[in-house]
C-alpha positions, 0 to 999 in steps of 0.5 A: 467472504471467501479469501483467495490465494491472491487476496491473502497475498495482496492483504499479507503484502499490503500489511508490510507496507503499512508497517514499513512505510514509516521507517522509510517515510521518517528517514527521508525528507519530502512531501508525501503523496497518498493516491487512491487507485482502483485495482482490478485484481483485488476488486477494491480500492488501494492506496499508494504512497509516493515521497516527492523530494 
């Protein structure tokens, strides 16, 4: 598998996410919401958190 720029940085920024996330996720109260989402400039699926007050 070759790695693209674009996938390096979409996987680098996906990481962060997933490590800051539950900082964000434990200071505010609410319902989370987890859609799985087709992305055409990676190629696969990518999942997307949403806090709902």
């Amino acid at each position: 598998m070759t790695l693209s720029r674009r996938g390096f940085l979409a996987g680098t920024a996906a990481a962060l996410s997933v490590r800051a996330v539950p900082q964000i996720a434990a200071k505010t109260s609410g319902r989370r919401i987890l859609t799985l989402v087709y992305d055409k400039s990676l190629g696969m699926m990518r999942a997307i958190e949403r806090v709902v007050p």
